[in-house]
C-alpha positions in Angstrom: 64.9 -87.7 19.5 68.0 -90.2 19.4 70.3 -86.9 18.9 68.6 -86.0 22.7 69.7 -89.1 24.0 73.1 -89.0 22.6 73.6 -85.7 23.9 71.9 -85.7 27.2 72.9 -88.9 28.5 72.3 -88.9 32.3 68.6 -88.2 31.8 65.8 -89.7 33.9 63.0 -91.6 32.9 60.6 -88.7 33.9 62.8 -86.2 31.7 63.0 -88.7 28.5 59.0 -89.5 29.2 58.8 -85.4 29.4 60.6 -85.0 25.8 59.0 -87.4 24.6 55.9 -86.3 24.9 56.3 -82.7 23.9 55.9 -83.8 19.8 52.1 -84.9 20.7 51.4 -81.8 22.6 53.2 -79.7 20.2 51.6 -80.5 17.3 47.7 -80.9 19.3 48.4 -76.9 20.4 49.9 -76.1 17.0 46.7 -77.2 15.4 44.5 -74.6 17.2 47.5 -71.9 18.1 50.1 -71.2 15.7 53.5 -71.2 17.7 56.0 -73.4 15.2 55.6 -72.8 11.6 53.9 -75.9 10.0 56.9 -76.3 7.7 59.0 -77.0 11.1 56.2 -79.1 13.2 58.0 -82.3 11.9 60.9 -81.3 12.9 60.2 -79.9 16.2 63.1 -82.0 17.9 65.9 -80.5 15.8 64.9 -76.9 15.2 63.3 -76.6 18.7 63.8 -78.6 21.5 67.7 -79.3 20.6 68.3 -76.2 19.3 67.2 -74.6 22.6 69.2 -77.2 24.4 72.3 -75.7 22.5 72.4 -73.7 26.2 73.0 -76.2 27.9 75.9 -76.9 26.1 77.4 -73.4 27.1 76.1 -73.3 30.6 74.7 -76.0 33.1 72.6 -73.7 35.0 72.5 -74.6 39.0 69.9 -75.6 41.5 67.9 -73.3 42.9 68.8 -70.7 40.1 66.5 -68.3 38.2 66.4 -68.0 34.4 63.9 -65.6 32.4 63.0 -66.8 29.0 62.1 -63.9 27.1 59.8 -63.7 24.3 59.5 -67.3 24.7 56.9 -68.2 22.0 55.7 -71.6 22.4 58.6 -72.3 25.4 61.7 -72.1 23.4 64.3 -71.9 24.7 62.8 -72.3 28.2 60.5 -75.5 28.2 63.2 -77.9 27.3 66.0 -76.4 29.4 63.0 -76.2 32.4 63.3 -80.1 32.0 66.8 -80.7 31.6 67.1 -78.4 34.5 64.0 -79.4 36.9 66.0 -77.7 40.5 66.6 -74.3 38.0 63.0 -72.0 38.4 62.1 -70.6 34.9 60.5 -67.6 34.0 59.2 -67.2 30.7 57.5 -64.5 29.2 55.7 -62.9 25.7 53.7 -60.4 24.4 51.7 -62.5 23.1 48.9 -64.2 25.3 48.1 -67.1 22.9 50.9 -67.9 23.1 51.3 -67.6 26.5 48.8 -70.2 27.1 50.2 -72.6 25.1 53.0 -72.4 27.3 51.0 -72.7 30.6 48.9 -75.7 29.0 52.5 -77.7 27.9 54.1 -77.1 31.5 50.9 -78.6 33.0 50.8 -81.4 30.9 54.7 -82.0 31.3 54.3 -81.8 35.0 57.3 -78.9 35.2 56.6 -77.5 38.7 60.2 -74.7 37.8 57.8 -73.0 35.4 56.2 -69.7 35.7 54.4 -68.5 32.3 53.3 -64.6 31.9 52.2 -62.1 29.0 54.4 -59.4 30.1 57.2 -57.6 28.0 60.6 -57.4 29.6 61.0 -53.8 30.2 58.0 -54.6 32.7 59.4 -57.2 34.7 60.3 -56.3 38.6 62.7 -59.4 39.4 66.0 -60.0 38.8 67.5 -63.4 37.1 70.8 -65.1 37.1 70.3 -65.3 33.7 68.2 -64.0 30.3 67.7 -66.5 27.5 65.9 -66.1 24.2 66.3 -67.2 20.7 66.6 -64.1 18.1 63.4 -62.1 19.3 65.6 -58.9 18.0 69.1 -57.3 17.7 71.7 -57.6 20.4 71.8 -54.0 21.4 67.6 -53.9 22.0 67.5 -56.7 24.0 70.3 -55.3 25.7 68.2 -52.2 26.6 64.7 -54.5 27.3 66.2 -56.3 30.0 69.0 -53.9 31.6 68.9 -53.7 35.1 67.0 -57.8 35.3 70.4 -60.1 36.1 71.5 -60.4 39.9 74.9 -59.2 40.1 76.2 -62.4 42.5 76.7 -65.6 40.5 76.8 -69.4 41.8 77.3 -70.5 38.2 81.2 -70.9 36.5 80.3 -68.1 34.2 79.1 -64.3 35.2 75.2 -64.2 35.2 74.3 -62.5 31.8 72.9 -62.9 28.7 72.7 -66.6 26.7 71.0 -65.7 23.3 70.4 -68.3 20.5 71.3 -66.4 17.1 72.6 -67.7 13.4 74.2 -66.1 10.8 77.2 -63.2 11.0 77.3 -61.0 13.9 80.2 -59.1 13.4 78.3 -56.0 12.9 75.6 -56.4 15.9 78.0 -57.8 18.6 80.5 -54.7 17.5 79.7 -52.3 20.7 79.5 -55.3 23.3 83.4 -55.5 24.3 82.9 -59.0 26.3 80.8 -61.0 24.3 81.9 -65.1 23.8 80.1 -66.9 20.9 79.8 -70.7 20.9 79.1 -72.5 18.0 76.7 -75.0 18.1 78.3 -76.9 15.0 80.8 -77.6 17.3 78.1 -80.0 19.4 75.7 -81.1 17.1 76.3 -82.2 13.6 72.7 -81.7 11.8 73.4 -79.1 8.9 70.6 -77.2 10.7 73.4 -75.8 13.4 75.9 -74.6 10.8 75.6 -71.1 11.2 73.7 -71.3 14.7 75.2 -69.8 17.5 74.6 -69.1 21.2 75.6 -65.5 22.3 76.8 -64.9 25.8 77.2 -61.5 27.2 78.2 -61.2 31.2 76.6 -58.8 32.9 79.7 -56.8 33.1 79.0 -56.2 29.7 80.2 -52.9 28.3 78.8 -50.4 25.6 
């Protein structure tokens, strides 16, 4: 939690109360749903909530902006950037309808009104975003194909709307066919031995293949 602080330091009482209370509600869902492993419960503010907020080192997303969160699990990445960011409206979606209620329940509790929860796979969704998020659902080149076609081609942000994807290890080999592709190491922000070989992915929409 300190690490939060440290990093985030402009937060409001409402955000840190928010954050704050996501351990309790986490660990009261995780009991009857499993969304975090139980192994990773305890440590739900390094390995979740900052490791998610490893996008908002990359890209402070605006007001009145539109993110999709997909295959969101419990609501990583999108719950804890959908309270560092409360003017940004959130989308997040899974397969999975447990899950999905988990999500719902959480947002509720946390009072996020920028938060829209749905079991729905990407491929299915109508609307377009300024940006995709998700944290390693699959390889580069599916997710690539799942949400093709989703990301609004006009950008208010300093970057190109596209893709910001939380992914470790080496991705030489994945990222090969995707010309434009930036990767940001979150060692470089946060010094927990967790983030070593953590990265987050982005990929502008002009992406090429």
């Amino acid at each position: 939690m300190e690490e939060i602080w440290k990093q985030f330091p402009n937060l409001t009482e409402n955000q840190r109360n928010q954050f704050t209370q996501l351990q309790a509600l986490y660990t009261e869902w995780n009991a009857k749903i499993n969304v975090i492993s139980r192994k990773d419960i305890d440590e739900l503010y390094t390995r979740h909530v900052l490791h998610s907020l490893g996008i908002a080192k990359v890209m402070e997303f605006q007001p009145g902006a539109s993110v999709m969160d997909v295959g969101t699990g419990g609501g990583f990445p999108g719950i804890p950037l959908a309270i560092l960011f409360p003017d940004t409206q959130f989308y997040l979606i899974d397969v999975i309808g447990k899950k999905i209620k988990v999500v719902q329940e959480v947002a509720a509790a946390l009072g996020l009104t920028n938060v829209k929860a749905a079991q729905m796979r990407a491929e299915n969704v109508q609307e377009e975003f300024d940006f995709i998020v998700s944290r390693a659902v699959t390889n580069m080149p599916d997710f690539v194909k799942w949400v093709r076609g989703k990301v609004k081609k006009q950008s208010k942000h300093p970057l190109d709307n596209g893709i910001l994807y939380l992914k470790g290890g080496d991705l030489t080999e994945e990222l090969a066919v995707f010309q434009r592709t930036v990767l940001y190491d979150l060692a470089d922000y946060f010094e927990d031995p967790f983030f070593e070989t953590k990265k987050v992915v982005y990929l502008p929409l002009k992406y090429k293949t």
